[in-house]
C-alpha positions as CSV (number, residue, x, y, z in Angstrom):
1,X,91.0,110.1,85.6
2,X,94.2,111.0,88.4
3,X,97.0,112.6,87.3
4,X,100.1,111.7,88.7
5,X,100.6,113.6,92.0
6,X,97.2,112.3,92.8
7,X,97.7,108.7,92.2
8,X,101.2,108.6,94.1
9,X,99.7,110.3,97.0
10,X,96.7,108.1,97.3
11,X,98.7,105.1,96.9
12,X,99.4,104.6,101.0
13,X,101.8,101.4,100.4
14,X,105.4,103.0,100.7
15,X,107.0,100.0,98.6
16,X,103.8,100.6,95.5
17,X,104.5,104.1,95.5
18,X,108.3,102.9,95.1
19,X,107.7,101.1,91.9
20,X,105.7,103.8,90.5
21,X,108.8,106.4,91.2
22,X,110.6,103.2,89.2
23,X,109.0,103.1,86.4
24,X,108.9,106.8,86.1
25,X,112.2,107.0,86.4
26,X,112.8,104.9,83.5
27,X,110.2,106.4,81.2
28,X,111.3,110.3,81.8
29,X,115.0,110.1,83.1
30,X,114.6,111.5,86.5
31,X,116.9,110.5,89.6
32,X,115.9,107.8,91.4
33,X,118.5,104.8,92.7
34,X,118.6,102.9,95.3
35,X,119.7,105.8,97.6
36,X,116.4,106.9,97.3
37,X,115.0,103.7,98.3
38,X,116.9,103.7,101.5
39,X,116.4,107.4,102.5
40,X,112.5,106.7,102.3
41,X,112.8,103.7,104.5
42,X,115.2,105.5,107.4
43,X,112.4,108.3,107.2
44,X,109.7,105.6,107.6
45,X,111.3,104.1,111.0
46,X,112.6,107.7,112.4
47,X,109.3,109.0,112.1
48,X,107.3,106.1,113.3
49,X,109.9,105.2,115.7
50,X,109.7,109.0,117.6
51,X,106.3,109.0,117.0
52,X,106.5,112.3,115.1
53,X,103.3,114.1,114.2
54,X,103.1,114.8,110.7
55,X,101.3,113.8,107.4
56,X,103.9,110.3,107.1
57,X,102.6,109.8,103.3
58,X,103.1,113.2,102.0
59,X,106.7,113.1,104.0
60,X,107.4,109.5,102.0
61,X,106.1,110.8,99.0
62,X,107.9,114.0,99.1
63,X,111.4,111.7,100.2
64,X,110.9,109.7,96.9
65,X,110.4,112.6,94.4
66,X,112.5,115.2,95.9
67,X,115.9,114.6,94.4
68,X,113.9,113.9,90.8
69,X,116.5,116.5,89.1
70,X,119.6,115.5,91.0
71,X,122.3,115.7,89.0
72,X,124.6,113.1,89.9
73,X,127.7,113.9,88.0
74,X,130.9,115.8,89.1
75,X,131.1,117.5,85.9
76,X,128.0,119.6,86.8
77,X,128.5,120.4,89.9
78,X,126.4,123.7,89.5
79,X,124.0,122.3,89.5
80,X,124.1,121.3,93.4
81,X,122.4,124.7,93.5
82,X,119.4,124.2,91.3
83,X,118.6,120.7,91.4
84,X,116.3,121.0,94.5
85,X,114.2,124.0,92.5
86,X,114.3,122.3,89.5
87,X,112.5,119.3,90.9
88,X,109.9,121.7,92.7
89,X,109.4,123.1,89.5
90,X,108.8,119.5,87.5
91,X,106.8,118.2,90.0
92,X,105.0,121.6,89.8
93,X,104.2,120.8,86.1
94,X,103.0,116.7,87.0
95,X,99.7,118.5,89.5
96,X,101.4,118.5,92.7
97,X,100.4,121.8,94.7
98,X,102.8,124.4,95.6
99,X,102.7,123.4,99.1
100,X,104.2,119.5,98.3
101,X,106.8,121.3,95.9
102,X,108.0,123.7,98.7
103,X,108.6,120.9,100.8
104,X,110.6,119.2,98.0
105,X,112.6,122.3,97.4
106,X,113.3,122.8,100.9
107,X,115.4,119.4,100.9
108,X,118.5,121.7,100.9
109,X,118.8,125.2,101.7
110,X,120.1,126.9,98.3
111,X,116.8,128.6,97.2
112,X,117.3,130.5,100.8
113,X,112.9,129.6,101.6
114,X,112.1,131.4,104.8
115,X,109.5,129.8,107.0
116,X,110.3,126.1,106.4
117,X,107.5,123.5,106.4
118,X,108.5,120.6,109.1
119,X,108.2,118.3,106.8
120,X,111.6,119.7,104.6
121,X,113.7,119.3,108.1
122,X,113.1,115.4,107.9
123,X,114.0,115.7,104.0
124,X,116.6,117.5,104.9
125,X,118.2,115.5,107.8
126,X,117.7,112.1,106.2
127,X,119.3,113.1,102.7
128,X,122.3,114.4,104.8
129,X,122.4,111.0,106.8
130,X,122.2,109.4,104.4
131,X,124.6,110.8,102.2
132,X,127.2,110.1,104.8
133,X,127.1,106.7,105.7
134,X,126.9,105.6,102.0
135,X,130.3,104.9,99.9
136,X,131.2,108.5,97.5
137,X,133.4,108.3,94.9
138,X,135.8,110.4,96.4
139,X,135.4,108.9,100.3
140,X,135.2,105.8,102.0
141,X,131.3,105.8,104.2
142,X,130.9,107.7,107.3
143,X,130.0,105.1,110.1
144,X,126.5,105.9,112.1
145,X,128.9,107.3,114.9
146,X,130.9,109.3,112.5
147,X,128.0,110.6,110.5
148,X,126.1,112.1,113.3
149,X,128.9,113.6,114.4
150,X,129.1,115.4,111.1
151,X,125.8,116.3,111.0
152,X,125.9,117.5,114.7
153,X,129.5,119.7,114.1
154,X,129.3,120.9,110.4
155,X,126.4,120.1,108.0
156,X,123.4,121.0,110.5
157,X,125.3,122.9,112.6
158,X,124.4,127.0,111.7
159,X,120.8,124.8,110.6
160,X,117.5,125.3,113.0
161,X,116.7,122.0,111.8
162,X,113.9,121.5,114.2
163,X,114.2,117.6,114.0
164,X,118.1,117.5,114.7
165,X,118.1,116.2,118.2
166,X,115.1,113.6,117.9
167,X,117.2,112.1,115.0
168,X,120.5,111.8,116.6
169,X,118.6,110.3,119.5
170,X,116.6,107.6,116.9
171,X,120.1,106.9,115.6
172,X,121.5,106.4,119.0
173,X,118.9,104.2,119.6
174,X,118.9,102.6,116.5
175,X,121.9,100.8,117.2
176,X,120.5,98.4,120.4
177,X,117.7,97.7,117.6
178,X,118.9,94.6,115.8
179,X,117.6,92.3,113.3
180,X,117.5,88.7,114.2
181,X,120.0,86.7,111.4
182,X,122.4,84.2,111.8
183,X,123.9,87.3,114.0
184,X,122.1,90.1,115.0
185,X,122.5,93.2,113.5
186,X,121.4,96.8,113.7
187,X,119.0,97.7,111.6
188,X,120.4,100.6,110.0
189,X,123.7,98.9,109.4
190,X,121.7,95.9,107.8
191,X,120.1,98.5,106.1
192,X,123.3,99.7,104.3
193,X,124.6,96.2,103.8
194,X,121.3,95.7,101.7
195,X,122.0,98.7,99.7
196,X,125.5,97.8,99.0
197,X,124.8,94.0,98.3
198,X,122.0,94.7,95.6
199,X,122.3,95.0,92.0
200,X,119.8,97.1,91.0
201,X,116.7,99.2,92.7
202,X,114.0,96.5,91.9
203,X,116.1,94.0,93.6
204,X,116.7,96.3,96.8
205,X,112.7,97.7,97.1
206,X,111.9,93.6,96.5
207,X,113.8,92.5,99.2
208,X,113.1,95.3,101.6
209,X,108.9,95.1,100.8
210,X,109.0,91.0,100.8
211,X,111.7,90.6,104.0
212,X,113.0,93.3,106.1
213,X,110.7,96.2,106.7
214,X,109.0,93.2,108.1
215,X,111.8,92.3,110.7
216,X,112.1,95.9,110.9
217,X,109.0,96.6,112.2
218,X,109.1,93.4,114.7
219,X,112.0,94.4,116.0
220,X,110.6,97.8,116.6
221,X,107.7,96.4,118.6
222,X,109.4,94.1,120.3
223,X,111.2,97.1,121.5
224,X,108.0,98.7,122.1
225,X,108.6,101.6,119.8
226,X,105.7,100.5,117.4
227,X,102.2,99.6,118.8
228,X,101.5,96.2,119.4
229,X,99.6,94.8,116.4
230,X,99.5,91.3,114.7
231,X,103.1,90.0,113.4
232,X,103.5,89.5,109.6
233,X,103.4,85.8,108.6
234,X,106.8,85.0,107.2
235,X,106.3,84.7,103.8
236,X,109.3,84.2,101.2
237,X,107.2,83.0,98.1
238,X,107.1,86.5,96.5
239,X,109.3,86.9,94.2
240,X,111.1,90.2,92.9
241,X,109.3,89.4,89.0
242,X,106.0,89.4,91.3
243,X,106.5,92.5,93.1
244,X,107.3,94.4,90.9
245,X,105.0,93.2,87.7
246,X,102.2,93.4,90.3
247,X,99.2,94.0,88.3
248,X,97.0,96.9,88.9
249,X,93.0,96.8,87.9
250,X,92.4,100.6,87.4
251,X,94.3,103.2,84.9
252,X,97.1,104.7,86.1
253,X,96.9,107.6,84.9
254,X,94.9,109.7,82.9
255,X,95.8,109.8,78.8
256,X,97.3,113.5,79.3
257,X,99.8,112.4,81.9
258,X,100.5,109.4,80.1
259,X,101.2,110.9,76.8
260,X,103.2,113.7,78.0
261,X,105.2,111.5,81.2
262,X,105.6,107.4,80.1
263,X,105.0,108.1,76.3
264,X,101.2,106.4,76.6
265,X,103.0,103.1,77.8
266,X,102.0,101.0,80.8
267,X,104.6,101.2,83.5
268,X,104.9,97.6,83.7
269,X,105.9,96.9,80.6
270,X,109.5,98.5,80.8
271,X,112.2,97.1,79.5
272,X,115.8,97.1,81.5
């Protein structure tokens, strides 16, 4: 029987692996909103849209699980420091090697890791992005403009983040890629809007999996940026309640993981 790491890393569909981060969420407590969502889905279009050579599934994987211990509270803001170990350390415990946790650990620089893996440069660049074009508490967001200027001039600055230049260029870029609505809009921006507009996380990864990483990746080859390859069928009879109840024929995991991580329940049975 898999064990966790195992079945999220052979689970290739970004928006399955999604609801399994979900439902683990609910069952252990461990941060995932729809933040999370969006930062996967700018890494899946910056590395597919610069061609960039690396493992994409373990960098998607890594981008949903690597904030599990975020603390998201301004009452424990010490723990900015730890969060990013913590999670290696959890993930550590669920079978995921030590390589996959450094990479998760190395979404921010606090532990002070020498000899980076690449794949923690695009965690780390796209959490920062991210983080700055979305609404905080205590600020209005960044615009895309605004944000890379940020990133360019004070978060990444002292960084070698070896991916800083291909992602200001995809963001550049980004914004002559539109989707095609009543107006067109670009993608990232629509993106955003999505993430804003949503209620909850089902809603937002239903609505992305079912509609616009679609139009996403059409207008990404109609830019020529994405291989040429047959054009998804539009197709809005799949509901959110079908998505994400989406049945699955094999166990999900194996009775250890299941007593010790979702209490021995099926991850589709949660309740909100």
């Amino acid at each position: 029987m898999e064990d966790l790491a195992t079945y999220i890393l052979n689970e290739k569909d970004l928006w399955q692996k999604m609801v399994i981060a979900y439902y683990l969420s609910k069952k252990t407590g461990i941060y995932f909103d729809k933040s999370v969502v969006l930062k996967a889905e700018i890494a899946r279009i910056f590395m597919e849209y610069m061609k960039l050579d690396l493992d994409k599934n373990l960098v998607l994987t890594a981008m949903l699980l690597c904030n599990c211990k975020k603390i998201d509270n301004a009452q424990k803001i010490g723990k900015l420091e730890t969060f990013a170990k913590d999670g290696a350390d959890y993930l550590e415990s669920l079978g995921f090697n030590k390589r996959f946790c450094k990479i998760c650990e190395e979404v921010n620089r606090y532990s002070g890791n020498e000899n980076r893996e690449p794949e923690s440069d695009i965690l780390e660049i796209v959490d920062q992005f991210v983080g700055l074009i979305l609404n905080r508490v205590e600020r209005e967001a960044f615009t895309t403009e605004e944000a890379v200027i940020v990133l360019k001039e004070r978060n990444l600055k002292a960084s070698d983040n070896r991916y800083l230049t291909d992602f200001i260029q995809f963001v550049e870029e980004m914004e002559k890629v539109c989707i095609r609505e009543i107006v067109e809009i670009p993608v990232i921006k629509k993106l955003v809007n999505l993430h804003n507009k949503e209620a909850n996380v089902k809603t937002y990864i239903a609505i992305l999996a079912n509609k616009y990483s679609r139009k996403i990746d059409n207008a990404l080859i109609r830019k020529g940026k994405l291989d040429a390859k047959e054009l998804y069928e539009e197709d809005d009879s799949v509901t959110e309640y079908e998505l994400i109840q989406k049945k699955n024929t094999r166990a999900l995991f194996s009775k250890e993981i299941a007593n010790r991580v979702l209490n021995h329940e099926s991850i589709y049975k949660v309740e909100e």
